[in-house]
C-alpha distance (Angstrom), angle and dihedral (degrees) to the residues before:
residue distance angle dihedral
X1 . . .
X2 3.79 . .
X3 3.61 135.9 .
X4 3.98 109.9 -111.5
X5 3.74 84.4 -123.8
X6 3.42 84.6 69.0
X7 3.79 112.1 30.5
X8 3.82 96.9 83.0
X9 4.21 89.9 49.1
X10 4.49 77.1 56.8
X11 3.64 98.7 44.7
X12 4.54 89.5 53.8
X13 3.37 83.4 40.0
X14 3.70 100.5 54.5
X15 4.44 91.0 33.8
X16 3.74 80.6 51.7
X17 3.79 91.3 52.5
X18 3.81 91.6 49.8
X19 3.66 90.5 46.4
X20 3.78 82.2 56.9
X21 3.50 98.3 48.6
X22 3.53 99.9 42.1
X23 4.32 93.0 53.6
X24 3.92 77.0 57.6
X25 3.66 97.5 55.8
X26 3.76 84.5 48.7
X27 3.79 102.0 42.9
X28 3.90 82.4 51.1
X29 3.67 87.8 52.7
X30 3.93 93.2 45.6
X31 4.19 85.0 51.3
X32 3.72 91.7 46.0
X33 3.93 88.7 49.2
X34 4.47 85.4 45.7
X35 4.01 88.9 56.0
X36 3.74 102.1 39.3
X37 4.17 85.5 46.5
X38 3.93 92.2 48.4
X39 3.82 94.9 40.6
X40 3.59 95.5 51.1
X41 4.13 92.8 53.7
X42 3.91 88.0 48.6
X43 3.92 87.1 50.3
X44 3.68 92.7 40.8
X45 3.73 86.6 45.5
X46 4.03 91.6 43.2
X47 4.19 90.1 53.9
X48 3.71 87.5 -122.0
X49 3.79 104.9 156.7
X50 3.82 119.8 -126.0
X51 3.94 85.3 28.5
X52 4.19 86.1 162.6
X53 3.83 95.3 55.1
X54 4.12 91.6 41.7
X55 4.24 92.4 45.6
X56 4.05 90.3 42.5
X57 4.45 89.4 54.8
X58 3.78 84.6 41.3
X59 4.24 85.5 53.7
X60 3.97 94.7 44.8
X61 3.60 93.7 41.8
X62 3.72 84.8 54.3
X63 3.34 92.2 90.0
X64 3.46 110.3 54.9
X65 3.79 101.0 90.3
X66 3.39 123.2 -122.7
X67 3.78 109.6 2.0
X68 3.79 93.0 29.5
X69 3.54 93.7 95.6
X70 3.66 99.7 49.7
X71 3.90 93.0 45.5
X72 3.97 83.2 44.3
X73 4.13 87.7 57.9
X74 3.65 102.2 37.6
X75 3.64 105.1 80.4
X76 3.83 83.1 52.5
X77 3.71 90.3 61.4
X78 3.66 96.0 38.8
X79 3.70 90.4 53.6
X80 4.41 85.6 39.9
X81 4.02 88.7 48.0
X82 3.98 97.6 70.9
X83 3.90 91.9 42.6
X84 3.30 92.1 54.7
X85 3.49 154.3 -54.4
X86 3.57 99.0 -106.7
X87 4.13 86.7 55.3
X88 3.32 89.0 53.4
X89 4.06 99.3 59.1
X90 3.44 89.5 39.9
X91 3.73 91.0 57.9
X92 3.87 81.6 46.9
X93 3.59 92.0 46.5
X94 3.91 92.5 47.1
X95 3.81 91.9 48.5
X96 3.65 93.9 53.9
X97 4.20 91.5 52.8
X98 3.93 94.9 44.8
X99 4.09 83.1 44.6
X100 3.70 93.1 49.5
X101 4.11 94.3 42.3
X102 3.47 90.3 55.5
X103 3.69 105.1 38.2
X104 3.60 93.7 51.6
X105 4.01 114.5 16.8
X106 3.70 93.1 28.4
X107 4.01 127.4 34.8
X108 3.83 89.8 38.5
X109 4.12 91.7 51.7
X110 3.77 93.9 39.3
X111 3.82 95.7 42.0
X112 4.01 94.6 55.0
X113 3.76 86.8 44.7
X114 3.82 94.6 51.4
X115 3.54 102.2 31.3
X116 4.23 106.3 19.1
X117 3.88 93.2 -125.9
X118 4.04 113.3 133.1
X119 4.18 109.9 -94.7
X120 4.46 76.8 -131.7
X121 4.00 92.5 49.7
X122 3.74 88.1 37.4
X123 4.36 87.1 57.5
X124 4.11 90.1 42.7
X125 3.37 95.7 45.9
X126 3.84 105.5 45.8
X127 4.29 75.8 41.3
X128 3.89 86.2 51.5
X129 3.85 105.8 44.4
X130 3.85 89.0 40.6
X131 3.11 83.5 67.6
X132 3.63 109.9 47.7
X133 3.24 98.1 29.7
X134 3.95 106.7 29.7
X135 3.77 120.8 -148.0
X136 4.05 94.1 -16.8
X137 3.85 80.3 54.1
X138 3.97 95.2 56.6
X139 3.80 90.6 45.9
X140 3.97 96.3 56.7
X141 3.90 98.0 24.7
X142 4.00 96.7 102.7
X143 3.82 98.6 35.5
X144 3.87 90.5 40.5
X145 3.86 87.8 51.5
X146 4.19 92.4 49.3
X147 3.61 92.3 56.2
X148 4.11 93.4 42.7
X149 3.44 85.2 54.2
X150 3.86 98.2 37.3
X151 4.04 84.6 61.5
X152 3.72 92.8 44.4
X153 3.88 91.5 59.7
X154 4.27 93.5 38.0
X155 3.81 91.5 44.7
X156 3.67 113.9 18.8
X157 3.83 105.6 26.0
X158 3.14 99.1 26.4
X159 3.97 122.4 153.8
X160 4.14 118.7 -102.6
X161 3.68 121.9 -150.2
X162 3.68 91.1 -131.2
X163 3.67 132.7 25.5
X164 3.58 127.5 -108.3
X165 4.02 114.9 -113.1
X166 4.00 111.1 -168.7
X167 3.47 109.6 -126.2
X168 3.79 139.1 -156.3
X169 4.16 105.6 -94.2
X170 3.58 97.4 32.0
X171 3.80 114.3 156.6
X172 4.10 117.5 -129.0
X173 3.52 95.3 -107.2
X174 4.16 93.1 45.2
X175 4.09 86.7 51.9
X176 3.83 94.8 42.7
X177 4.14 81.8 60.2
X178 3.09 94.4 49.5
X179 3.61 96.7 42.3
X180 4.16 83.5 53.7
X181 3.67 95.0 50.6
X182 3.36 102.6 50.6
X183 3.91 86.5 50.7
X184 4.00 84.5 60.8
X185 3.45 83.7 49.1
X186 3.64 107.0 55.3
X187 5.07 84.4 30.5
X188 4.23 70.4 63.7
């Protein structure tokens, strides 16, 4: 459906979006990994027995946005609650850290190393497709917002080999170009 001038310019685009979306899928593995590791310390440090099983469904269930993390800790406390009280708010207590680590020191670091998306656009947009788009919405937010703003740097902001220089006779719409790509310029 595209010219052939164009076609290659579609297929880096599109490898580029898979690149994108595939350092998501593994910077969501690397987080899963981060939660199941720091559960199963506090467990192990807690005295909860079968601390491996409990930190490895509080890993998976990592990834399920939203309520993932508090289905991921509950059989924790359930298995805490009987102990003892005092288990069970430190499994609370534990929950909250890990929860707190990773929504604000971790996922937004790891995400704009894995997939180059901003760790403050990566917190507005999972915030912003939530949202619209409820649960669906939380699970494609960050990839979703790599390849919007893959295309705005290929196609909108993209690079020119040489710089633009107003000149005298320019037309309105010619200086309103240039007047919007030397904004991308200095947004760069």
């Amino acid at each position: 459906w595209l010219p052939m001038s164009r076609r290659e310019q579609l297929r880096e685009f599109i490898a580029d979006a898979e690149d994108k979306v595939g350092a998501f899928i593994l910077g969501q593995g690397i987080l899963c990994l981060a939660i199941g590791i720091m559960a199963f310390i506090a467990y192990s440090l807690i005295g909860l027995p079968n601390a491996l099983v409990l930190a490895i469904l509080a890993g998976v269930m990592e990834a399920v946005p939203i309520i993932g993390p508090v289905l991921g800790h509950l059989p924790a406390f359930l298995v805490a609650l009987p102990i003892g009280p005092s288990k069970a708010i430190l499994v609370i207590a534990s929950s909250l850290i890990t929860q707190l680590l990773e929504n604000y020191v971790l996922a937004p670091r790891v995400m704009n190393k894995a997939v180059g998306v901003n760790p403050l656009l990566v917190l507005l947009t999972i915030a912003a497709f939530t949202s619209l788009f409820g649960l669906a919405g939380a699970l494609l937010s960050i990839p979703i917002a790599a390849v919007i703003q893959l295309a705005l740097n290929r196609f909108i902001i993209r690079p020119s080999d040489t710089e633009l220089q107003p000149s005298e006779g320019r037309g309105q719409i010619s200086l309103l170009r240039y007047e919007v790509h030397d904004l991308a310029q200095d947004m760069r």
